[in-house]
Residue frames as a rotation matrix with the C-alpha (Angstrom) as fourth column:
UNK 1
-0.278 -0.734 -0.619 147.57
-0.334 -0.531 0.779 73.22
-0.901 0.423 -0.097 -46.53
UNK 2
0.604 0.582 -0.545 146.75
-0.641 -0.051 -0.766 73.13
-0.473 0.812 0.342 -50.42
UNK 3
0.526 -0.356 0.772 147.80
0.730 0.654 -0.196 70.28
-0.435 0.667 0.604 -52.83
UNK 4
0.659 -0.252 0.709 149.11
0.575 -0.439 -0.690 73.07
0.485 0.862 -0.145 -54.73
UNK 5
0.571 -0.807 -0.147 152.28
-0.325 -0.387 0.863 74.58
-0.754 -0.445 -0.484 -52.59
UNK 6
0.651 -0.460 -0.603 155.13
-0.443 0.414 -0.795 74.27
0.616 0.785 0.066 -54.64
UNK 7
0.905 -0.425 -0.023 157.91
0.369 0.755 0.542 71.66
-0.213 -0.499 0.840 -53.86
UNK 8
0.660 -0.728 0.186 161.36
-0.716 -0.684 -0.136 72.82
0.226 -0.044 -0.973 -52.85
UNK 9
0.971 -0.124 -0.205 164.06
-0.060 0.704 -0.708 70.58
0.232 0.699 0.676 -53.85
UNK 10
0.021 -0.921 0.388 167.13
1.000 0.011 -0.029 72.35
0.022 0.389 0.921 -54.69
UNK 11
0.743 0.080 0.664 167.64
0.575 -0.584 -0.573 75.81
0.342 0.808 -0.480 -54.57
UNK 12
-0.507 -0.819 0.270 170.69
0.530 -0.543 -0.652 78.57
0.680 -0.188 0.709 -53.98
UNK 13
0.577 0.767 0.282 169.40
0.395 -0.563 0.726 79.84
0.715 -0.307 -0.628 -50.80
UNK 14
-0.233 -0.591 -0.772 172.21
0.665 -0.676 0.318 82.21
-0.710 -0.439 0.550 -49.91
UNK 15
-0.874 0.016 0.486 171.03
0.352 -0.669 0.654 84.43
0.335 0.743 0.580 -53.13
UNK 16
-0.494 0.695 -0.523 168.30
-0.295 -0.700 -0.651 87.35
-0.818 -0.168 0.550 -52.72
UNK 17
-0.532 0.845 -0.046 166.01
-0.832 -0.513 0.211 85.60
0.155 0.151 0.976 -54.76
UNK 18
-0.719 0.080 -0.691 165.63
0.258 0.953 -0.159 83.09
0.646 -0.293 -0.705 -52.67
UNK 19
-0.521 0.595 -0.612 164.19
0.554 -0.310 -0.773 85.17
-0.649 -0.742 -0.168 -49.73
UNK 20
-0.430 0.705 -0.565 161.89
-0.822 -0.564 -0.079 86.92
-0.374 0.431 0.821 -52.69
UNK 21
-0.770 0.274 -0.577 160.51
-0.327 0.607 0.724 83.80
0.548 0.746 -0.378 -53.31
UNK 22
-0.782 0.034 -0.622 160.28
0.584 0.390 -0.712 83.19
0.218 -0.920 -0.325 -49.73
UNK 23
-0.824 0.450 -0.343 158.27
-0.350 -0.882 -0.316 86.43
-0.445 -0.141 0.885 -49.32
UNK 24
-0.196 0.777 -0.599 155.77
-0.959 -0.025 0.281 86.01
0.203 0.629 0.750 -52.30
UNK 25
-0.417 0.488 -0.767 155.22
0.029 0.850 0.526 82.28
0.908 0.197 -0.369 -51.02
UNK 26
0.315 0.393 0.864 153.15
-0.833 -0.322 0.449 81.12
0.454 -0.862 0.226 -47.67
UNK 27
0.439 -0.067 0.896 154.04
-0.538 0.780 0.321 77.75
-0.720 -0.623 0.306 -47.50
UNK 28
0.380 -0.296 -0.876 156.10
-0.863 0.228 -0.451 75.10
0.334 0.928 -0.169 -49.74
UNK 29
0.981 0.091 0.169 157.02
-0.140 0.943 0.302 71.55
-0.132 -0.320 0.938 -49.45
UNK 30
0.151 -0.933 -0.328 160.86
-0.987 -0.123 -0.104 70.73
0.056 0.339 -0.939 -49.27
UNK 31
0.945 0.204 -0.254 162.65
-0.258 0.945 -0.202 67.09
0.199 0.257 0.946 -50.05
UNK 32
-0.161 -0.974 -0.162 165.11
-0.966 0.189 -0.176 65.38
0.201 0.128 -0.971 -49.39
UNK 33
-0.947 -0.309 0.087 166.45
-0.290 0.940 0.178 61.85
-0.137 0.144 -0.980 -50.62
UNK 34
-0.333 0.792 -0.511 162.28
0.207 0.591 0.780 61.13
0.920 0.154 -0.361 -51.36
UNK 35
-0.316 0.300 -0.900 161.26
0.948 0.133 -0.288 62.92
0.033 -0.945 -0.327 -48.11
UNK 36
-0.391 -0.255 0.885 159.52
0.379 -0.920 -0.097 65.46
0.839 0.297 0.456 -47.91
UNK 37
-0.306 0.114 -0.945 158.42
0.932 -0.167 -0.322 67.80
-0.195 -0.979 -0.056 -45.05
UNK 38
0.092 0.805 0.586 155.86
0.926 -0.285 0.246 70.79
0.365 0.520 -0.772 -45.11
UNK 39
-0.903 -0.332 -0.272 157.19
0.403 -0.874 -0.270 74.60
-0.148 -0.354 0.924 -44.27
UNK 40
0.415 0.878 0.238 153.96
0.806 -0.477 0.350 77.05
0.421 0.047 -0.906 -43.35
UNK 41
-0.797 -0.595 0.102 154.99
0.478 -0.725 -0.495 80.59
0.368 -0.346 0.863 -42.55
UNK 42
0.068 0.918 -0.391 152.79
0.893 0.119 0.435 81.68
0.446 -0.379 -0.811 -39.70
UNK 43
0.178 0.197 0.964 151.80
-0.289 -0.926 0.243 85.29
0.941 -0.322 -0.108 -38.04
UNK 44
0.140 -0.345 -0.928 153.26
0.989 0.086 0.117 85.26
0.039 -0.935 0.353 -34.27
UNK 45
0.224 0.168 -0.960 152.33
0.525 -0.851 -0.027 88.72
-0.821 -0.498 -0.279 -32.78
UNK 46
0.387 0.036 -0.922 154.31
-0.379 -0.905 -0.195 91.53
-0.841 0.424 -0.336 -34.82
UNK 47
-0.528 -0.797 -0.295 156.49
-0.773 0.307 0.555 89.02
-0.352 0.521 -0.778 -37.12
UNK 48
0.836 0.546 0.060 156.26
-0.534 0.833 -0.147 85.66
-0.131 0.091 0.987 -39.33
UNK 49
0.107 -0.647 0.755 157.62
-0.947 0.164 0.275 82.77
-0.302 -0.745 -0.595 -38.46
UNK 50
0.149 0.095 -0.984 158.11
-0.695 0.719 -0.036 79.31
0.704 0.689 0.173 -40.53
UNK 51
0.489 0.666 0.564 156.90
-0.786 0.617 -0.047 76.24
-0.379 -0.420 0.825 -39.25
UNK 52
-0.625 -0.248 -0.741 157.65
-0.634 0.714 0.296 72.57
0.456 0.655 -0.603 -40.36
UNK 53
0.215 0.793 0.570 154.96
-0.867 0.423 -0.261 69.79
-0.449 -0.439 0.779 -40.41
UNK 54
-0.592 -0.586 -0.554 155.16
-0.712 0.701 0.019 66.07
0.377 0.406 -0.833 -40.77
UNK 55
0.353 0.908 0.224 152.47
-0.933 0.324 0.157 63.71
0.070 -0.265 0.962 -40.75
UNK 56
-0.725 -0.654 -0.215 154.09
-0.526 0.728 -0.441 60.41
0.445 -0.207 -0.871 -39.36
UNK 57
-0.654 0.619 -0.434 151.63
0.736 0.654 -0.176 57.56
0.175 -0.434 -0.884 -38.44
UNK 58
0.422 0.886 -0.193 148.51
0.732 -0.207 0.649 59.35
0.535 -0.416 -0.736 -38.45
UNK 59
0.499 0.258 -0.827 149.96
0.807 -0.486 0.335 61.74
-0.316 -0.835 -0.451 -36.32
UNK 60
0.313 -0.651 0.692 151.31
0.637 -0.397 -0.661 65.30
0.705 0.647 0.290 -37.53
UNK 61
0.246 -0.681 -0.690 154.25
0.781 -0.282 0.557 67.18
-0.574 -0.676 0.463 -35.64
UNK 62
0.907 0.167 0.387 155.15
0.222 -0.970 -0.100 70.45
0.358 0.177 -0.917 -35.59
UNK 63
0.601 -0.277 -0.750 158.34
0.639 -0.396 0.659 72.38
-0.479 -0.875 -0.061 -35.32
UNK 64
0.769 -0.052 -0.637 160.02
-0.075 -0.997 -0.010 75.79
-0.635 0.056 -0.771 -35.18
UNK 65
0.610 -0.391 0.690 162.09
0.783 0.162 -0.600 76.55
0.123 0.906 0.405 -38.65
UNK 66
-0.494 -0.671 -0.553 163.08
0.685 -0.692 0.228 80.37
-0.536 -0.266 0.801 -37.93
UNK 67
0.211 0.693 -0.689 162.43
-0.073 -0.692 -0.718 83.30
-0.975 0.202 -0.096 -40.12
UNK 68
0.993 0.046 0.108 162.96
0.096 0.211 -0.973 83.74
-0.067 0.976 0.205 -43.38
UNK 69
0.666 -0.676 -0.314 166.27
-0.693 -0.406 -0.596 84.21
0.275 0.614 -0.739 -42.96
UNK 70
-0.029 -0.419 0.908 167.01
-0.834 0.511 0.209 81.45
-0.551 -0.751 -0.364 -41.29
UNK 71
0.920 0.212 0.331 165.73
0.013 0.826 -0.563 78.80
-0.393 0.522 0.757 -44.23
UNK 72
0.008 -0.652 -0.758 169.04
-0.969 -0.192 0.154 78.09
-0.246 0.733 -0.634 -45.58
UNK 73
0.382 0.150 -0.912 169.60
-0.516 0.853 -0.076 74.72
0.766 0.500 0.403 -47.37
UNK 74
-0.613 -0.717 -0.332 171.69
-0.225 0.561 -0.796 73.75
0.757 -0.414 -0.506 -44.89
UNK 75
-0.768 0.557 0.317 169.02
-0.490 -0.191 -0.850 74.71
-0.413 -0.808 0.420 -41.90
UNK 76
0.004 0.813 -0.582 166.13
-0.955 0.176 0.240 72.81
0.298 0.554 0.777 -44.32
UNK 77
0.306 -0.426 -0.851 167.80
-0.386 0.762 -0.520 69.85
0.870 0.488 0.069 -44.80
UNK 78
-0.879 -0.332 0.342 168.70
-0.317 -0.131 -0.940 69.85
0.356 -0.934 0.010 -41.19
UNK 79
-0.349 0.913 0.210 164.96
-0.928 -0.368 0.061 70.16
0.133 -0.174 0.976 -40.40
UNK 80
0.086 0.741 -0.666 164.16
-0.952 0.258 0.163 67.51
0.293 0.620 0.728 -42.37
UNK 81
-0.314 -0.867 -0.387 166.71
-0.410 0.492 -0.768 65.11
0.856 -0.082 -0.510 -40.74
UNK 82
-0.742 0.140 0.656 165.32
-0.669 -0.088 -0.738 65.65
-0.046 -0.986 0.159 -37.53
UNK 83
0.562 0.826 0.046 161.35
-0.815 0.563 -0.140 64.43
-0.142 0.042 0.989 -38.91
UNK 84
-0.070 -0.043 -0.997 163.28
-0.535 0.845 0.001 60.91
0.842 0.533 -0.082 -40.39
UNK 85
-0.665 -0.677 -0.315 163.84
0.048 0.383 -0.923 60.16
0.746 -0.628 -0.222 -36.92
UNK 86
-0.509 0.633 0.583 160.55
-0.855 -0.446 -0.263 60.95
0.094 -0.633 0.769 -35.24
């Protein structure tokens, strides 16, 4: 993944241009509390499908996010919770 994803913070993702952002990006880094965790939105047969990655020790883990409509803050942030604990 490129140094150059943008980093997703904060935003109102219950508003319709959230999922046009979503669209016109492929991948973006999200944070919480100084954590952050890598979203890739991948081709799976007829659909795409977002990802989350997390390189812990040397080792980097993988799991299923949802579609784009599924990225709310709450569901991110949720995500991200899960890696602190890996």
């Amino acid at each position: 993944m490129s140094h150059l994803t943008p980093t997703v913070q904060r935003r109102n993702t219950q508003r319709a241009d959230w999922f046009d952002w979503l669209y016109e990006h492929r991948a973006f880094r999200f944070q919480v509390k100084g954590f952050f965790v890598s979203f890739r939105r991948e081709p799976q047969r007829n659909s795409e499908f977002w990802y989350a990655y997390k390189r812990i020790d040397g080792n980097l883990y993988k799991h299923y996010a949802g579609r784009s409509e599924d990225l709310t803050y709450e569901h991110l942030v949720e995500i991200v919770e899960q890696f602190r604990y890996w």
